[in-house]
N, C-alpha and C positions, 0 to 999 in steps of 0.2 A: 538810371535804373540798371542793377543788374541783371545780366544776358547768361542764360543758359544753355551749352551745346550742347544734344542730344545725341546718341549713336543708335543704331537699329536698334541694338541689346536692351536699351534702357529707356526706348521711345515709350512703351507701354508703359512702364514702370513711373516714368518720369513725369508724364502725360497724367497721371494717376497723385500726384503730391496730395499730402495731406494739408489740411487745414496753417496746421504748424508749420511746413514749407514755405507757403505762402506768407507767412508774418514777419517768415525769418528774410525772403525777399525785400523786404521792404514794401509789402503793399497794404496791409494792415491800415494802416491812417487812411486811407483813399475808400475804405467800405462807406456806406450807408447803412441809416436804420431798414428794417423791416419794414414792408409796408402794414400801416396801419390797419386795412383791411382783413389781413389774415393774423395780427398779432395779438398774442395772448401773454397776460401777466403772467408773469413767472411762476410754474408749476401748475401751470390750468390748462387745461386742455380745450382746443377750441375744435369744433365740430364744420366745416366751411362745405358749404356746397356746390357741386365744380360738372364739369362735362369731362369725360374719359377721351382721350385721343390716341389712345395705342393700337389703335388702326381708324376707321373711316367712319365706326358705327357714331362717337359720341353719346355713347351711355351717360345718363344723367348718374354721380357718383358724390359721397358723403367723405370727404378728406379729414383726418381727425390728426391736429399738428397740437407739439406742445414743443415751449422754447422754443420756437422755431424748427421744428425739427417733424415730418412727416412721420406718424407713429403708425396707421390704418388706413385701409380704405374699403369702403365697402358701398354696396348698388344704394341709390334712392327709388324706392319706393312709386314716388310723387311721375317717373317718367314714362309715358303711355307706351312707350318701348317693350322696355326693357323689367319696367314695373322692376325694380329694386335688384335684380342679377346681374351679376359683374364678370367677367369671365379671367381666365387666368391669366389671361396677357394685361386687363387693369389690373387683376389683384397683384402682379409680377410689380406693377408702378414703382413700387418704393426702391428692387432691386434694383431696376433701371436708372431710377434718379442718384440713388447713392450707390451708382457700381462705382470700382477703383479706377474703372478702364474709361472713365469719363475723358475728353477732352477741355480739359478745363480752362488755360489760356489760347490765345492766336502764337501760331509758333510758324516760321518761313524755314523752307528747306535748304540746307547749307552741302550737301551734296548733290549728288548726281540722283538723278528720279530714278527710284528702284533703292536706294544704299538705304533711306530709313533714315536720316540723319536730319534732326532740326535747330533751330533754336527761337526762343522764345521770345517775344516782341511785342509792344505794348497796341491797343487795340486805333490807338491815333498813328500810328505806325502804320498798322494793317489798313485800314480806311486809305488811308494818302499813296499808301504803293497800291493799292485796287484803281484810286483816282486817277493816278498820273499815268498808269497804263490804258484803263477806258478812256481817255482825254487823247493819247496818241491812238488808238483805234477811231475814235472819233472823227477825229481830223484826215484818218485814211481815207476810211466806207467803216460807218455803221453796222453795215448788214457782216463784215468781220468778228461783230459778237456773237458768242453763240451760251446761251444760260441754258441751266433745265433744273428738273426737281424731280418727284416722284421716286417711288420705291421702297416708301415706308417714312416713318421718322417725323411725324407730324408738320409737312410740309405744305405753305401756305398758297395753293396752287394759281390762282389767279395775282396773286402778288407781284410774278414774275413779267408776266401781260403788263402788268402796270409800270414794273421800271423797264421793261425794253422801251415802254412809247415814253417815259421822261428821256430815255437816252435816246431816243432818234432813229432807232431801229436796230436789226438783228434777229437770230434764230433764237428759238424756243423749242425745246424739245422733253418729252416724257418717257420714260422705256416701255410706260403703260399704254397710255394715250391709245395709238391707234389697234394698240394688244390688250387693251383693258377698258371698257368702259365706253371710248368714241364710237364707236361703230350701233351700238347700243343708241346712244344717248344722244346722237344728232339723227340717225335714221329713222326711228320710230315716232318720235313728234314730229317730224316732218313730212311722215305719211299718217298719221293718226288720229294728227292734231291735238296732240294731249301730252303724255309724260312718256318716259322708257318707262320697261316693265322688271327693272332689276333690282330685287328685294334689297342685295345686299348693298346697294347705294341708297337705299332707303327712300326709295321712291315708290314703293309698293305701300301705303295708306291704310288701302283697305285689309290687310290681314289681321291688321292692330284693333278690329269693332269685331267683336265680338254680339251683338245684340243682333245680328243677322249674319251670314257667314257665307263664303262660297259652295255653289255646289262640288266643283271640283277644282283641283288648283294644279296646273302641270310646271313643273319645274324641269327645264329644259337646262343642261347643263349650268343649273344652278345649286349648291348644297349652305343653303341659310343657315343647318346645323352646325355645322363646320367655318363659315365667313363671315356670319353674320349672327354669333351665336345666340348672346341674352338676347336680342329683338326678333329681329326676321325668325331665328330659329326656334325659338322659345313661343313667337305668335304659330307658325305652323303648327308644333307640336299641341300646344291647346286648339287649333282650326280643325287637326284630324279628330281630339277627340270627341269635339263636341260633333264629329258629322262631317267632316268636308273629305271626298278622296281625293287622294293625290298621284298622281304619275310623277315617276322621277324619269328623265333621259339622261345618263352620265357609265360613262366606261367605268365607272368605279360603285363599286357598294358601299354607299353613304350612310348615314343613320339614317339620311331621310329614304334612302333608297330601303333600306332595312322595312320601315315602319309604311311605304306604300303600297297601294292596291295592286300597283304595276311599276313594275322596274323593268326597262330598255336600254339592255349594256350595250348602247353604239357606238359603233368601230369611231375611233377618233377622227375627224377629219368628215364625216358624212352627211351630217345631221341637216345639208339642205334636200340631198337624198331621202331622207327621213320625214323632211316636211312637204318634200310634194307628192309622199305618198300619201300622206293623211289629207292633203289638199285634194286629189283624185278622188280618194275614199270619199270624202264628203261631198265631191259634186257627183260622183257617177250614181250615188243610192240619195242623192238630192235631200240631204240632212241640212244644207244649210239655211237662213233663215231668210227667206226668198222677200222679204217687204224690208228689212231692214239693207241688205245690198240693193236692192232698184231704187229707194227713197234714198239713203243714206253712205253710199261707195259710190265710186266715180265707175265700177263696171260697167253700168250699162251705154256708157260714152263709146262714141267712135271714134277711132284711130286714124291719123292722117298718117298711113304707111310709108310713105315716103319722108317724113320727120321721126316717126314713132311717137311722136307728141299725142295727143287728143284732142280733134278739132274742135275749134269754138268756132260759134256759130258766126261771125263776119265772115271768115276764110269761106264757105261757102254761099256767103251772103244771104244768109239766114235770121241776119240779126246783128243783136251787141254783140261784141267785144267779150263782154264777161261772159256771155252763157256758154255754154258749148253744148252737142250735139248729139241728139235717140234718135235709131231709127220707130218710126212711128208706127205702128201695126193698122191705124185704123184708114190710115194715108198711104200706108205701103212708100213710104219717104223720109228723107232726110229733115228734123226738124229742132231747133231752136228751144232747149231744155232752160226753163230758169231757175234760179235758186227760189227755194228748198226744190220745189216740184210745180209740175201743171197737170191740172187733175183732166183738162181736154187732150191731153192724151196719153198712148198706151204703147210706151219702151218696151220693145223686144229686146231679151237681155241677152241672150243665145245667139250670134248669126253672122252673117258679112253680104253683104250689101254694095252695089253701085252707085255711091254718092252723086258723079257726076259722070260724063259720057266716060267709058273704058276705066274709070278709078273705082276701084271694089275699096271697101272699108270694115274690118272686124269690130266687133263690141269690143269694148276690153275682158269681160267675160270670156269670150268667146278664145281669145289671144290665152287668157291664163286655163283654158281647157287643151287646147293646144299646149301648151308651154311643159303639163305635168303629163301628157298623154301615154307616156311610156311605164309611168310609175304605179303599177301593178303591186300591188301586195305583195306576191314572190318577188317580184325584182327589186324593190323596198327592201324585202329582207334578205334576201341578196350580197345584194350591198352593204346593208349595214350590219352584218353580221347580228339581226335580231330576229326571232321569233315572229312568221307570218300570224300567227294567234294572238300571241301580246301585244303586236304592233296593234290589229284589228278592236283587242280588249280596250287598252289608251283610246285609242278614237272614241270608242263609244262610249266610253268612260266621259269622256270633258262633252262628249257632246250631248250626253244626258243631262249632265251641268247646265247647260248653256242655255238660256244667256245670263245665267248667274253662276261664272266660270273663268276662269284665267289661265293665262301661261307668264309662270316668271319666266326669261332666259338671263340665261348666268353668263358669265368671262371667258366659258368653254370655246362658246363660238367667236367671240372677238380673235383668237388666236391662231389663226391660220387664214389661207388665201381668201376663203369666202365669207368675211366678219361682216362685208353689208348686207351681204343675201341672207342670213339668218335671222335676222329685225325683219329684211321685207318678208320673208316665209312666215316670221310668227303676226306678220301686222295684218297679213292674209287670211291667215286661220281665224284670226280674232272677230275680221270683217266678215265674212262668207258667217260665223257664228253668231253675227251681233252682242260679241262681247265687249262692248264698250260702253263706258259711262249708262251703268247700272249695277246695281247691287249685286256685291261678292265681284267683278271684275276686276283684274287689275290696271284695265288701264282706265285713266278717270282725267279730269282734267282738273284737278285739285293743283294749286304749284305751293311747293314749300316757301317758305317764309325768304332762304338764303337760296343761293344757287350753288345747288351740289355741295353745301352745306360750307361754302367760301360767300364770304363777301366784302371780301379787299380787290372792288373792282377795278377795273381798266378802263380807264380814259375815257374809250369810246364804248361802253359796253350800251349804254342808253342813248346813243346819238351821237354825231359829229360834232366834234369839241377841236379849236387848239389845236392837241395834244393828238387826235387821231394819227394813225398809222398813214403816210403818204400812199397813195398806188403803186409807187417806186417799190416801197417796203415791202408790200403786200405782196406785191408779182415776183419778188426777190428770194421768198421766204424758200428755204432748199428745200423743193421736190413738191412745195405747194400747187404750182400750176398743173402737177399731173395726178395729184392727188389731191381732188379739190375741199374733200371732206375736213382734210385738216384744216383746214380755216374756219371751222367753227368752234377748233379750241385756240385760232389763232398759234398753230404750229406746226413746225420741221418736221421734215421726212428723214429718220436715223441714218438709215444708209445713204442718202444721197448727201449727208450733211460726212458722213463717212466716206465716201466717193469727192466729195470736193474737198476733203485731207490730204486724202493722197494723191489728187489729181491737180489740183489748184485752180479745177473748173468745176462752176462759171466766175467764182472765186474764192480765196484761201481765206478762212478762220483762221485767227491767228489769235482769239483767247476765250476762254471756256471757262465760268462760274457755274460751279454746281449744288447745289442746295437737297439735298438729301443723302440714300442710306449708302448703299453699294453698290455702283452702277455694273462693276466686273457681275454682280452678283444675279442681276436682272437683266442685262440688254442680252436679246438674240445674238450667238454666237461671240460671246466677247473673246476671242483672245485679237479675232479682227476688231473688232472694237479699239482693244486696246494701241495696236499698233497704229490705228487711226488717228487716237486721239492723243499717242504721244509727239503730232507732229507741229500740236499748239504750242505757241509761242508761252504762253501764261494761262495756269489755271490754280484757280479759287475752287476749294472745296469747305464748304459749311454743314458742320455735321454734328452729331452729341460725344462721339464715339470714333478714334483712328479707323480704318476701314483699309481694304488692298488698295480699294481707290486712291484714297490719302496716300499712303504707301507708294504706290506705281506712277500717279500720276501727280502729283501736286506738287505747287513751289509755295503758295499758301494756303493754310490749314484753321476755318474760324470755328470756336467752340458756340455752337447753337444750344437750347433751352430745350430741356426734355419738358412734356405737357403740364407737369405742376409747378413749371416756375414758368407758363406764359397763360395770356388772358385772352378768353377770346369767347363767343357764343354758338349755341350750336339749338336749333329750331328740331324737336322731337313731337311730330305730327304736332298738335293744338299746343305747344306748350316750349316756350324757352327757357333755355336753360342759359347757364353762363358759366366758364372757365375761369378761374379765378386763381393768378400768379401766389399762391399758397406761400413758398418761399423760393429764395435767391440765391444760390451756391454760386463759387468761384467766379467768373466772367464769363457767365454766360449769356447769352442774347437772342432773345426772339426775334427768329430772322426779319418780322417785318422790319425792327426796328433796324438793323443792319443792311435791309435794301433802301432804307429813308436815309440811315445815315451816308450813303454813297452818294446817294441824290445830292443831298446838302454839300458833300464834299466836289461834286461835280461841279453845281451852283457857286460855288467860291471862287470854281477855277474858271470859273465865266462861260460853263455851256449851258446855251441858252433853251432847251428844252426842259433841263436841270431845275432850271431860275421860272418858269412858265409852272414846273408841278409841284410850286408851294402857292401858287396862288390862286382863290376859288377861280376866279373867274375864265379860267383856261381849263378844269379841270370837270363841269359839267355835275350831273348826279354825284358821281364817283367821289368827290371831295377831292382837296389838295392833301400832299404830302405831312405827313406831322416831322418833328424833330424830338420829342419825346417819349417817353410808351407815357406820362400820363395824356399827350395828345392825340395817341393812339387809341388809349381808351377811352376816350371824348366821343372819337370816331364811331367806335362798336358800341357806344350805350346808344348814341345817334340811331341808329341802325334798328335795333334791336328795340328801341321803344317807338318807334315808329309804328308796330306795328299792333302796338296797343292806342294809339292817337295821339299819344303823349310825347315828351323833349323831357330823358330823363339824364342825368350827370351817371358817370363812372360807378359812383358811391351807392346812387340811389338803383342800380341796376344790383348792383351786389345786396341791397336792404331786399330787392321786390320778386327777385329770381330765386330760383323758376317759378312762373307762374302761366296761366292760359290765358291766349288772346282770346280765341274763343271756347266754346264746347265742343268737345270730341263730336258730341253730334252732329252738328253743325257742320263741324270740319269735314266728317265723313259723309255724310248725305245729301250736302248743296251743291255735290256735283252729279247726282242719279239724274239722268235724262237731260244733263244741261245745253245737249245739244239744242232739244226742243222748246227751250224757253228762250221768251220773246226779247229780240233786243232793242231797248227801244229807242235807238237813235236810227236802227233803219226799220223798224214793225215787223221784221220776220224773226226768224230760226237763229238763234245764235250760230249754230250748226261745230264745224271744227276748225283748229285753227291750221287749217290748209288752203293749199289755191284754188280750190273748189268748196273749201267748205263744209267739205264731203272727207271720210275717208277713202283713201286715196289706195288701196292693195296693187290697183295699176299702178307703179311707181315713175310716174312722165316727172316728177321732182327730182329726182336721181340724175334720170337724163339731163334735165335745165342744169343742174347741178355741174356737171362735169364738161359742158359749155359755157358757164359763165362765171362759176364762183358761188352760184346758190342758188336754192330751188325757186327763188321771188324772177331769178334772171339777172339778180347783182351777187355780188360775193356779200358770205355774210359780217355783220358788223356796220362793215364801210361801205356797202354800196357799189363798188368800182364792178366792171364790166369786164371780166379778164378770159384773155384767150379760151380755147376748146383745150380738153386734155389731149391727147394721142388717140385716143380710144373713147368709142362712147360706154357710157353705163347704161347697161341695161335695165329696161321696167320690169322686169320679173327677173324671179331667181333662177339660172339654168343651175343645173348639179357638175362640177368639176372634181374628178379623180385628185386627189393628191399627188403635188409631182415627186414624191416618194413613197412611192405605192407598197405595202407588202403583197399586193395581187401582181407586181411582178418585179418588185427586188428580192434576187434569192439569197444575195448577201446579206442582208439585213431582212429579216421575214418577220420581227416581230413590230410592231408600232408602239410608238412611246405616249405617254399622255401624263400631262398634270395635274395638279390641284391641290389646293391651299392648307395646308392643317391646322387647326387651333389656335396652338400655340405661340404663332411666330406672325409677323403682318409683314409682308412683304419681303424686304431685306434685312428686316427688322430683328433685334433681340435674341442672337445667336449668340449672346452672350449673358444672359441673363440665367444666373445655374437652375431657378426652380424651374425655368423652363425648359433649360438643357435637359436637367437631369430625367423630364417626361420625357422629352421626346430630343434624343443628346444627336445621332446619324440618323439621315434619308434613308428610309425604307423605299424596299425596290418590291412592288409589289407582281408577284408572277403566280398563275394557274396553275395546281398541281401540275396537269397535263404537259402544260410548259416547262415547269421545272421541271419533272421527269424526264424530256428533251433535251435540258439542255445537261444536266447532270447536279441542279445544287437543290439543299435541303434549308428549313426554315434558320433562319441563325447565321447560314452562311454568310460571306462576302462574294461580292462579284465583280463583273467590270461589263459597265453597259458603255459601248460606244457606237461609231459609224464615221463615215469619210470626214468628217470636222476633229474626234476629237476623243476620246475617252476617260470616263471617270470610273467613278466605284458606290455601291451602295451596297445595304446589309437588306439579303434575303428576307423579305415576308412573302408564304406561300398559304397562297389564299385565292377561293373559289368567287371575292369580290370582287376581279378581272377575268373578262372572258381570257379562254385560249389566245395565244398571240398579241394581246394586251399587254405591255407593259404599264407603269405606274413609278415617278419617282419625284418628290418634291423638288424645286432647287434650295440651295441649300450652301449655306461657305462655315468657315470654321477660324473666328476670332483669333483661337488659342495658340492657331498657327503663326502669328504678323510677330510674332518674339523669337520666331525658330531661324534657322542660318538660309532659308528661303522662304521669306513671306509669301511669295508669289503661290507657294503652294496652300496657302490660306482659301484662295476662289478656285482652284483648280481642282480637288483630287476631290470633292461631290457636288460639283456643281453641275446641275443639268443644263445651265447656257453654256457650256464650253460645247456641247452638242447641240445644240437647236439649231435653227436657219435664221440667217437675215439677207439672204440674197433672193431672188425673184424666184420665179413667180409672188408678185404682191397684188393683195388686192387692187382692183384698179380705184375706187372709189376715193380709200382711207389710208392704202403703201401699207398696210399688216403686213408683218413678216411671219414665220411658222413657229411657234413655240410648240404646237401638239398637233399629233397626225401624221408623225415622220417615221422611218425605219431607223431602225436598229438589231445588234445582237447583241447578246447577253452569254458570259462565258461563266466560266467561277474564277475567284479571286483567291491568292494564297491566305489573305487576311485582310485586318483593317490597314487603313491608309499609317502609316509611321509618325507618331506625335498627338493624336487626332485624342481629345478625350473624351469619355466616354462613362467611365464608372460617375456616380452619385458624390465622391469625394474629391474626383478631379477638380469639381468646378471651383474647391471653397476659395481659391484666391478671386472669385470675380466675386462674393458676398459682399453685401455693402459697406462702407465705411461710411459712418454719418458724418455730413459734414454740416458746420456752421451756419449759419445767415450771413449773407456778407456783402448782400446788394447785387450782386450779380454784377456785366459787365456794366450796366447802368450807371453804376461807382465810379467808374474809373475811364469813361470817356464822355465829352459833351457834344453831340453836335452844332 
């Protein structure tokens, strides 16, 4: 084969070959046909119906290819979502697929990391230098691996859980993770017993029925218009008209903030401040729904104060084991609660009590009346720089609602110190409201068909198998034992995994595969990032697109599959849908099929965890390893017809999709009251799926949690029993200052805050020009009042920085941030990785070179501070040097069509 040497100048360029390039290489003879499934006679146009993946929603979408060659794309109709809207990041699809600036072969670095220099090398090449390096990490310590994914880019997220347990162990990390989404998505069903409440992961059900509707719907640092658009955002905006109010909470003036009854521009970093004022509010004028908390919350339990636990009833010898403990009003004592309830007697829910000689016991009631006692209305607003009136308006707003009423919370509160206290404050309000599992709620206990819309599961996700993760592993995982929340996405703590780079304690990484967009681009404070991670020995980066990443850190570089040339399903409420590999450009490869082919190469080389995850019988629910993408999609039609009762093939998924398992109503409805239906393997209360059965707003799961690994008392997954953290987690939420306060940094006095725009998903599509050209530089959004402070006007350029670091954004002065607010997306710039410093591609507007990733961290989940911090803001002589910006700059990224050509599937076999 010939070898092509690459220099910085011509990486883009080169990286970018046409069709004809490639023939003239000699690779021509090695393509495959088309697949069948999406192939059309010559000059007909085929219509294919596919799942959208350019961010996380999976909008059901109508692909229209001829010649092999992607010509439209436009919404379906048929998807209970999205009901036929496509938004501009799908409709952008085609530019993305056929940009120039594709990565279209595997190519190893022949310089020094940083110089930009490659060359080119065939995909069994890549495979066998990945192998023979895991194979000698292997044979050191396992737990020396370290993989991650996330940050946009159609990334296969439980994929990765499944090759660390074929390899034997190692870290796993997301720059999201414990800043996006975990904090949410493990806390809230484990006090609720039901689902999270985050529209834009598509767990909110009930917005999508229309036939009855919420009374009110608060959206807590959530904007569904803007993240979640054709679905979430597209269902609210029909929910207000037909009747539902809405509260926005968000520092920023959204559309959705625009179109509700109540908008609360809270100071960034507050919002538990925020929730136990409304918590106060509604106990002190006793709004909340007093039969549903004593019947169905763990309130009215008492508390063994010296555990902080809630006793059950043996510890006082009162009883079993399972019950635990009311004090009794008509007994004036301590007694023996069963599940659901005992109607001989009568729970004081208010009070504290002497259990037994000299030990006094609170309700838990009583503990969370205490716990918000300070949080007065003024002081509420106070703090959170909002309106004592509006604050009081919201309350009564959702509590008019209720209990046909909801709270989304959004990715706001994931992003600073206090990401688990924000789930327990909204799972509080929902309980003390009895907003749950009943009509218009959002939280229900309905479960989607997929998990978090993956399901290329791991090993152990359904039980101990094999292939399980040892205890070794588990207790290994960096920064797991003190933040024990990560383990229920089974992953690394960033900084500590950063801290054993530079430390080589408790021990050294020494190679890093990374499977998505632009980590410089997403992780807290990267330029320490970076110096961290250039102390690995070897790193894989797997991507669509060259990135700084690629750039700064990698020795190899694998071209992945933009979402129309991979297959895959996606569960939109009642109805699946399926993704369908439309066509094949260059050597490209769907990463799963590229963590399979490693597997198999590992298996060759005789590691025997490797050789265990191609065979059912080690590998549980979960399935064994495939070695082909038609194996692969054996696996997902598997999946995906299961859940209509049937065993349907590849083919016949693509004949029968989308279609409903069942009725939307159905879907929507069989979870109203399903606590209270019978279950009949024990004749009572289904109740919730918690340790009581009960929702849980006393949060004693938290506390187990951060003693052992999980709220049951074991870690989740495995089972195992692992150490206490440093610190216990507390059952309620207290309210923490930000440790960079503008209430008393006067260098930095304004607060910064983020959130998502439109146009771009994650680290995603910064280079894609119709979406440049809308939205080409970050906007720096400032208060007039502000800007008259500081001295710049709309249009300008500025420089927002603070002790980490300083960028640049263009002036928008706008009354959609209070005073003292900041506002700036992150944000990197493609155009720059061809200039004589790439490096300044992530650097000159990116809002991670300024965030935090040092402590204060949650204790629960190890969140770092992306929003909530200080800063100043100066004015800027101009824009950044290079940076494009006009509507004509972009035309070299327009697409070049490229051929069918089998993709990397052609040209290597496992």
């Amino acid at each position: 084969m010939e070898k092509t040497t690459l220099t910085r100048r011509s990486f883009v360029k080169t990286a970018a070959a046409a069709t004809a390039a490639v023939a003239a290489a000699g690779y021509g003879s090695n393509f495959v046909a088309v697949d069948p499934a999406a192939a059309a006679s010559a000059d007909e146009e085929s219509v294919v119906c596919s799942s959208c993946r350019a961010c996380i929603s999976n909008c059901g979408v109508k692909v229209h290819v001829k010649n092999g060659r992607v010509l439209k794309i436009e919404g379906d109709e048929r998807d209970p979502m999205s009901k036929g809207r496509v938004c501009a990041k799908g409709l952008a699809a085609i530019q993305a697929l056929y940009n120039p600036n594709r990565m279209k072969y595997p190519f190893k670095r022949v310089g020094e990391r940083g110089e930009n220099k490659w060359e080119r090398i065939t995909w069994k090449e890549a495979i066998d230098t990945i192998a023979d390096n895991l194979m000698e990490i292997y044979n050191k310590d396992p737990m020396k691996l370290v993989i991650s994914t996330g940050g946009g880019g159609n990334p296969q997220f439980f994929g990765l859980h499944r090759f660390l347990q074929a390899f034997g162990g190692g870290n796993f990390f997301e720059p999201g993770c414990a800043q996006c989404y975990l904090p949410r998505m493990c806390t809230q069903p484990m006090l609720n017993g039901c689902n999270d409440t985050s529209i834009s992961d598509s767990t909110v059900g009930e917005i999508y029925y229309t036939k009855t509707i919420p009374q009110c719907l608060v959206m807590w640092g959530a904007d569904p218009s803007q993240s979640h658009m054709t679905s979430g955002g597209r269902a609210v905006n029909e929910l207000r008209l037909m009747g539902t109010k809405t509260v926005v909470i968000d520092p920023r003036f959204t559309p959705d903030a625009a179109k509700a009854d109540v908008w609360l521009p809270i100071r960034p970093g507050t919002d538990i401040a925020m929730m136990n004022g409304w918590i106060k509010y509604i106990i002190d004028n006793k709004l909340y729904d007093n039969d549903f908390v004593m019947k169905w919350t763990n309130l009215p339990y008492l508390i063994n104060e010296s555990t902080m636990l809630l006793y059950h009833a043996n510890e006082l010898g009162l009883g079993d084991a399972a019950d635990y403990v009311v004090w009794d009003q008509k007994t004036n004592s301590p007694k023996a609660m069963p599940f659901p309830w005992d109607d001989n007697l009568s729970p004081v829910l208010d009070g504290q009590f002497e259990v037994t000689a000299g030990v006094k016991s609170r309700t838990a009631f009583r503990a969370l009346v205490e716990n918000v006692a300070e949080w007065t209305l003024d002081k509420t607003a106070e703090i959170t720089w909002c309106e004592k009136e509006s604050i009081e308006e919201a309350i009564k707003l959702y509590v008019a609602g209720s209990p046909h009423a909801g709270i989304g919370i959004g990715v706001a509160t994931d992003q600073y110190e206090q990401s688990a206290q924000a789930p327990e404050g909204v799972t509080i309000i929902e309980a003390l409201m009895g907003n749950v599992c009943h009509q218009g709620n959002t939280i229900q206990s309905r479960k989607n068909q997929s998990l978090g819309t993956y399901f290329l599961f791991p090993f152990n996700l359904f039980g101990p198998t094999p292939l399980s993760p040892s205890y070794e592993v588990v207790s290994r995982r960096l920064g797991a034992l003190e933040h024990k929340g990560l383990g229920y996405w089974m992953a690394s703590h960033i900084p500590t995994i950063m801290e054993a780079m530079n430390t080589g304690q408790p021990y050294q990484p020494e190679m890093w595969i990374d499977r998505s967009g632009n980590k410089l681009a997403v992780v807290g404070n990267s330029p320490t990032f970076l110096e961290a991670m250039k102390k690995m020995k070897f790193i894989v980066h797997m991507y669509m697109y060259p990135t700084t990443t690629s750039v700064e850190l990698a020795d190899l570089i694998l071209p992945t599959a933009e979402w129309l040339e991979t297959a895959y399903g996606a569960d939109r409420c009642n109805v699946w849908f399926i993704r369908r590999d439309v066509v094949h450009t260059f050597e490209h490869v769907d990463e799963t099929l590229i963590w399979s082919w490693i597997v198999s190469a590992l298996a060759d080389r005789g590691h025997k965890e490797a050789q265990m995850a191609f065979k059912a019988e080690n590998c549980g629910q979960a399935g064994p390893y495939w070695k082909t993408y038609d194996e692969y999609k054996g696996y997902l039609a598997a999946f995906m017809s299961h859940s209509f009762g049937e065993s349907w093939t590849w083919d016949e998924c693509c004949e029968k999709l989308p279609a409903e398992f069942t009725t939307l109503d159905n879907w929507i409805t069989s979870t109203y009251e399903s606590y209270e239906k019978i279950d009949p393997t024990t004749g009572k209360p289904a109740g919730f799926g918690t340790n009581s059965k009960k929702v849980e707003p006393y949060a004693e799961a938290m506390t187990i949690m951060g003693r052992t690994g999980g709220s049951t008392g074991k870690s989740f997954w495995d089972g195992y029993a692992l150490p206490p953290a440093s610190v216990d987690y507390l059952p309620l939420p207290k309210y923490v200052e930000p440790a960079e306060s503008p209430l008393t940094d006067k260098e930095h006095p304004y607060v910064l805050t983020e959130g998502r725009v439109p146009f771009y998903h994650h680290g995603t599509l910064r280079n894609v020009p119709w979406l440049r050209e809308i939205y080409p530089a970050p906007q720096t959004w400032i208060n007039p009042v502000t800007a008259a402070e500081i001295g710049v006007e709309e249009g300008d350029w500025c420089y927002v920085e603070n002790k980490r670091g300083k960028i640049r954004g263009q002036v928008h002065v706008t009354e959609g941030v209070a005073p003292k607010v900041i506002y700036q997306e992150r944000f990197w710039n493609p155009e720059l990785l061809d200039s004589d410093d790439p490096s300044r591609a992530w650097k000159e507007m990116n809002i991670n070179i300024i965030t935090k990733n040092d402590a204060p961290y949650n204790p629960e989940f190890g969140t770092y501070t992306l929003r909530g911090f200080t800063v100043k803001v100066t004015k800027a002589e101009g824009a950044p040097e290079g940076i494009w910006y006009e509507p004509t700059d972009f035309t070299p990224w327009l697409p070049e069509i490229t051929d069918e050509t089998g993709g990397g599937y052609a040209v290597y076999d496992a």
